[in-house]
C-alpha positions as CSV (number, residue, x, y, z in Angstrom):
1,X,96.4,-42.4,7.8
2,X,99.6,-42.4,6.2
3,X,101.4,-46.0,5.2
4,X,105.0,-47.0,3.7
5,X,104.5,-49.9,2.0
6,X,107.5,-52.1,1.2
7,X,107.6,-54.9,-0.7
8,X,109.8,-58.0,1.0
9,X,111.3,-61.2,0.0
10,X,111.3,-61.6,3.9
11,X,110.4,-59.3,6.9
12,X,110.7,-59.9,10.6
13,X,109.8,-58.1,13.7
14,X,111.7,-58.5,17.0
15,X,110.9,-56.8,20.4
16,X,113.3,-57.7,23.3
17,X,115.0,-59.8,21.5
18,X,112.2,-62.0,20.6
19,X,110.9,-62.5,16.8
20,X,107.4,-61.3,16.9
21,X,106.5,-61.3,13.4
22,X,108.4,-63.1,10.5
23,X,107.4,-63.3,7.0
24,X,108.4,-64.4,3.9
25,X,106.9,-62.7,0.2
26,X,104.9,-59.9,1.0
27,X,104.4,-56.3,1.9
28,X,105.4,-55.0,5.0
29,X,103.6,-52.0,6.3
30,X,104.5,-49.1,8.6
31,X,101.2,-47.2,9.7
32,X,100.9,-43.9,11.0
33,X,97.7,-42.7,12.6
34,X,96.6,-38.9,13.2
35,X,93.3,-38.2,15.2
36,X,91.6,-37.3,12.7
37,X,91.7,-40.8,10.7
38,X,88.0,-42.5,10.5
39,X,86.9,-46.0,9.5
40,X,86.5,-45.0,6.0
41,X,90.3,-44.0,6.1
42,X,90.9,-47.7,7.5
43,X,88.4,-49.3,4.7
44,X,90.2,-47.4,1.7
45,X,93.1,-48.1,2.8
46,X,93.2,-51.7,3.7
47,X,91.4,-51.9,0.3
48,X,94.3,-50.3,-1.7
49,X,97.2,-51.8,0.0
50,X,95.5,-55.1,-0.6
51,X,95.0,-54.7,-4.6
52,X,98.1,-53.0,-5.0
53,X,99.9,-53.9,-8.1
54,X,103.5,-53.6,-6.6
55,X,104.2,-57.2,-7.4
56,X,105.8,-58.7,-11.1
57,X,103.8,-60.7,-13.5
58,X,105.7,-63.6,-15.3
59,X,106.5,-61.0,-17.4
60,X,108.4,-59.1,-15.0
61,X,105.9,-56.1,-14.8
62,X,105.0,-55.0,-11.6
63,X,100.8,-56.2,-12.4
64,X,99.5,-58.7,-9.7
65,X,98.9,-57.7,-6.2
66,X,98.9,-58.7,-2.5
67,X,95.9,-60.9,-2.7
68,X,96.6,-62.3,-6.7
69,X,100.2,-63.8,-4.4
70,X,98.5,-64.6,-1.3
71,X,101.4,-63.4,-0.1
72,X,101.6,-62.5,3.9
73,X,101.8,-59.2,5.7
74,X,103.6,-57.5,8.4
75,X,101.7,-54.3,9.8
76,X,104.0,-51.8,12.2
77,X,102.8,-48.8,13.9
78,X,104.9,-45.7,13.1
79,X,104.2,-42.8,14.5
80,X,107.3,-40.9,13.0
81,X,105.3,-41.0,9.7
82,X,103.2,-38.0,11.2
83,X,106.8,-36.0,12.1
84,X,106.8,-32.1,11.5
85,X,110.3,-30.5,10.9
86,X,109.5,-27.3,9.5
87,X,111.1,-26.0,12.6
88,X,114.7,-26.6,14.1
89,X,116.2,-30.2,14.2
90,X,114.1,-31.6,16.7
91,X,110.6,-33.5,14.9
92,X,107.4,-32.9,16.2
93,X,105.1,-35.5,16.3
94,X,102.0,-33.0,17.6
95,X,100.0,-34.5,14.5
96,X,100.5,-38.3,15.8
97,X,97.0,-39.6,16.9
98,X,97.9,-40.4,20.5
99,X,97.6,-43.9,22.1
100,X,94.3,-43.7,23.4
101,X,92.9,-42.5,19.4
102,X,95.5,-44.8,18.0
103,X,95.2,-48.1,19.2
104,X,91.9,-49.1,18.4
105,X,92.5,-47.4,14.9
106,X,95.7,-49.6,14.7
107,X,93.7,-53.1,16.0
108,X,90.2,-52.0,13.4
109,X,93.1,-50.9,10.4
110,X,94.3,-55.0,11.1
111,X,90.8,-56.4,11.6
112,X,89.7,-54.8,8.6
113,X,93.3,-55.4,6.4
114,X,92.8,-58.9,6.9
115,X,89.3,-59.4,5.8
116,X,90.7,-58.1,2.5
117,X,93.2,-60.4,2.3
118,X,91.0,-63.0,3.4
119,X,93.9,-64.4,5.2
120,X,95.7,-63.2,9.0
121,X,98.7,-61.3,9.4
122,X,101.2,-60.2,11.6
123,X,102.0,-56.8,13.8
124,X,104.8,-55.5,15.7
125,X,103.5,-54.2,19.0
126,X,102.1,-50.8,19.6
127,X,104.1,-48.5,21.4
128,X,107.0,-51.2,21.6
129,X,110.6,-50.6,21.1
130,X,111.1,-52.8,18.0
131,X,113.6,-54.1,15.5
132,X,112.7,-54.8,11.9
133,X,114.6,-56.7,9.6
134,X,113.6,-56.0,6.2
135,X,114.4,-57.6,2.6
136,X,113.0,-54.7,0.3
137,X,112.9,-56.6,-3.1
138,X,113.3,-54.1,-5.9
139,X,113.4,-52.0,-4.2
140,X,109.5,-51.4,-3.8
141,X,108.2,-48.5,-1.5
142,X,104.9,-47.3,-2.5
143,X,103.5,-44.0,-0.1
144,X,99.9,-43.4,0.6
145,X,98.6,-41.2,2.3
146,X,94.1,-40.9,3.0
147,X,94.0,-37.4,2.7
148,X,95.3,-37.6,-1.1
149,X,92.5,-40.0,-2.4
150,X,90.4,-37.7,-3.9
C-alpha cells in the first residue's frame, strides 16, 4: 500500500457535484492499493498514519499527532499512486490492485483506520470520478509506502 498523506486546515470531497466528504483539521489521505497488500499492510499502516507526528505542538514543532488533535480524516482511493512511467508518456497502472482485490482492502484499510482513531471518517468513493478540494497547511505531505517498513 502506498499513501500521500496531507495535512489540511479543510478538505472536501465532491462527486457529481455533490459534497461527499468535508472536513475541517486533519489529514487527508490518498490510498493506493496493489494485489499484493495484506491485512498486516492495512494494520501498520492505519497504525502509522494515526500516530503520525505531522502536526505542531504549542511550540510550533511538528510533535502531536492525528489522534493527540482528534482531528478528522478524509480517505481517497488513488490508484495513480501505483503508476509506472519508465516507458513512453503514457503511465501504466499494471501494478494497481484491481477492483475486485481493492475494494475490500480499501473498506478493511477504513474499518481498521478508524478503530485507531477511535473516531469515523470520511471517503470519497471507489472508482468515482471525484473532485477534492484541499487546504494543505504547511505545506505537509508525508509518503509511505508498506514495502519500506523494515
Amino acid at each position: 500500500m502506498k499513501a500521500v498523506v496531507q495535512r489540511v486546515s479543510k478538505a472536501s470531497v465532491t462527486i457529481d457535484g455533490k459534497i461527499v466528504a468535508a472536513i475541517q483539521k486533519g489529514v487527508l489521505v490518498l490510498l493506493g492499493i496493489e494485489a499484493e497488500d495484506t491485512e498486516d499492510d492495512i494494520h501498520w499502516l492505519s497504525k502509522k498514519i494515526a500516530n503520525l507526528r505531522i502536526f505542531n505542538d504549542q511550540n510550533g514543532v511538528m510533535n502531536t499527532s492525528l489522534i493527540d488533535e482528534n482531528g478528522d480524516c478524509i480517505v481517497v482511493s488513488q490508484f495513480t499512486l501505483y503508476a509506472s512511467t519508465k516507458k513512453g508518456n503514457r503511465p501504466s497502472y499494471i501494478k494497481a490492485a484491481r477492483p475486485i482485490i481493492a475494494i475490500p482492502l480499501y473498506e478493511k484499510f477504513i474499518d481498521q483506520f478508524q478503530q485507531e482513531l477511535g473516531k469515523e471518517i470520511q471517503s470519497g468513493q471507489f472508482g468515482a470520478e471525484m473532485m477534492l478540494e484541499i487546504f494543505n497547511e504547511g505545506p505537509v505531505t508525508i509518503i509511505i509506502d508498506t514495502k519500506n517498513k523494515i
